[in-house]
N, C-alpha and C positions, 0 to 999 in steps of 0.2 A: 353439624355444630352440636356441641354437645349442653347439655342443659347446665351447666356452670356457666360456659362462654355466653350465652344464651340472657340467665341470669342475671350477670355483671354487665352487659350490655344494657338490657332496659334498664337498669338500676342505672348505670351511665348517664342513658336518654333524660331520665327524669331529675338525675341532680345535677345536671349540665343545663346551660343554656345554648342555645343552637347560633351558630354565626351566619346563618343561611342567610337572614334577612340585609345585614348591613353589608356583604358580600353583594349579594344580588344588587345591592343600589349602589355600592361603586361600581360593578361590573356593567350596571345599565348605562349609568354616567359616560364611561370611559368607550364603551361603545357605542353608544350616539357620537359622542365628539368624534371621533374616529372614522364612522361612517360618513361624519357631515366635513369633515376633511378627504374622502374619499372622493364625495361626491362632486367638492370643490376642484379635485385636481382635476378629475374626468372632464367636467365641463368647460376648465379654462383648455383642458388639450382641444377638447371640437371649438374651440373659439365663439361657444354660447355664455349667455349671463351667468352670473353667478349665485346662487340664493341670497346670500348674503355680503361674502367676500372673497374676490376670487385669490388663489396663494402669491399672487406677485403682490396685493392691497396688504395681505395678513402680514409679508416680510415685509412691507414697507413701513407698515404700520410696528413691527414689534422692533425695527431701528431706529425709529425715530422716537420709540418708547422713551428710553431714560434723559433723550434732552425735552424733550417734551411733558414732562411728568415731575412736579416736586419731588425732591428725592424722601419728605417726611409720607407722602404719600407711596412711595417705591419700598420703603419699609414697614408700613403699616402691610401692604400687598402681600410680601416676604411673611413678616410675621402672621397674619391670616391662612399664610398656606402653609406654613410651619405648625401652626395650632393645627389643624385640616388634617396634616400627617401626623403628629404625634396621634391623633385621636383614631386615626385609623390604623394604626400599628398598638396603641392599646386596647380595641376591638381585639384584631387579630391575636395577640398575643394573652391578651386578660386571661384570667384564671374563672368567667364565666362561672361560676356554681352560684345554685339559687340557695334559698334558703331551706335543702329539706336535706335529711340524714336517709342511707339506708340502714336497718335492723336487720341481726343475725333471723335468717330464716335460711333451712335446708331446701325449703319444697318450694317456695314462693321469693317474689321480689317484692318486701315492704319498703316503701319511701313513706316517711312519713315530717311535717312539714316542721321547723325550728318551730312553732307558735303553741302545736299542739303539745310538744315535750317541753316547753314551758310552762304551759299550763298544767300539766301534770306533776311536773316538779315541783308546781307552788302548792296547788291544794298536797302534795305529800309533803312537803314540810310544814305547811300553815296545821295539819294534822298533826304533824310530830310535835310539832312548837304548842299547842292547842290554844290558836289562835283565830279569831274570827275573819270571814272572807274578805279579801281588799289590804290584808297586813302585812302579805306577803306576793313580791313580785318577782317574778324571774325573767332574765332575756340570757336568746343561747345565741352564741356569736359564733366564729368560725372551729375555733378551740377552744372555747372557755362557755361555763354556766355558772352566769352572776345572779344571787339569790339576795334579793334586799327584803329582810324582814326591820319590820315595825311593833315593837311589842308593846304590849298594852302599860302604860304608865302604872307602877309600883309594883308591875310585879315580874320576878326575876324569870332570866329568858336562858334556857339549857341548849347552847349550841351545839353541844355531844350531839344529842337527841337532834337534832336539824342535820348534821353533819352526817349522822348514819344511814337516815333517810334518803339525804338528798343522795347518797353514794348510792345506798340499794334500789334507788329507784332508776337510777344511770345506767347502774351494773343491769338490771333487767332487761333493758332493753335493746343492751349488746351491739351499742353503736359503731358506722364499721368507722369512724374518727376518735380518738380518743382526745375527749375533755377533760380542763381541767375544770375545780370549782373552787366558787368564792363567794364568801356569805360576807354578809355586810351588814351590821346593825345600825338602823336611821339613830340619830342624837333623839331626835322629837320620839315619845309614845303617844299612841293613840288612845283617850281620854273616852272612858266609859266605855271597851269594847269586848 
């Protein structure tokens, strides 16, 4: 394997999240029922007890189901196992990524997490903006880095200067997603900061 493949792989592991675990628990599910339907035929063939129910009780019981059973209760059922799969087909299929980016590196695999290139973006624009700590907030979403600055009441706020910031400090870090960005100025300024 060569060390790109290599690379991009752990970089995979760590901004993927893993389907092992909700796999594993339908898979145990599905195999108990199954075993315990195994074990039900086996025992009605040697003509012993049943654990539970032997399969002539289970067909008897799932015919006599719909005259037996409100039908608001037969679709509440339906709908329940309808929700059940939908949710397990969007396991399956979800696009799973957590919240972290990887960064251009030749030698190594950085991941590093949405919270902390937030936070670096804020203090680099709340720098550019020269604005005091808490003025400026950022949240990085899957494509986009939304920057809500706060500037201090009377006195005028140069978005250029936030705008080039926030770019060179994006462009630095050579994310392998590309963002967009979007600055937002609060109505309210913060009073004496």
């Amino acid at each position: 394997m060569t060390q790109d493949r290599t690379l991009r792989r752990m970089i995979r592991r760590e901004t993927h999240s893993s389907r092992a675990v909700p796999s594993i628990v339908a898979a145990s599910i599905l195999l108990l029922v199954f075993l315990w339907l195994a074990v039900e035929g086996v025992l009605w063939l040697l003509n012993d007890q049943p654990l539970l129910a032997s399969p002539a009780h289970i067909r008897q019981w799932l015919v006599a189901l719909p005259g037996a059973t409100v039908p608001a209760g037969l679709t509440a059922a339906g709908v329940g196992l309808g929700i059940l799969g939908i949710l397990l087909v969007g396991l399956a299929v979800g696009k799973g990524r957590r919240a972290r980016r990887a960064l251009a590196s030749d030698r190594t695999a950085t991941v590093v997490d949405d919270d902390v290139i937030a936070a670096a973006v804020s203090s680099k624009s709340r720098i550019a903006a020269g604005l005091s700590p808490g003025q400026v907030t950022t949240t990085v979403g899957g494509r986009s880095v939304r920057v809500q600055v706060r500037p201090t009441s009377g006195v005028p706020l140069d978005l250029a200067s936030i705008k080039t910031a926030l770019d060179g400090e994006l462009a630095a870090y050579a994310l392998d997603r590309q963002v967009t960005t979007n600055i937002r100025v609060a109505n309210e300024g913060a009073v004496g900061q």
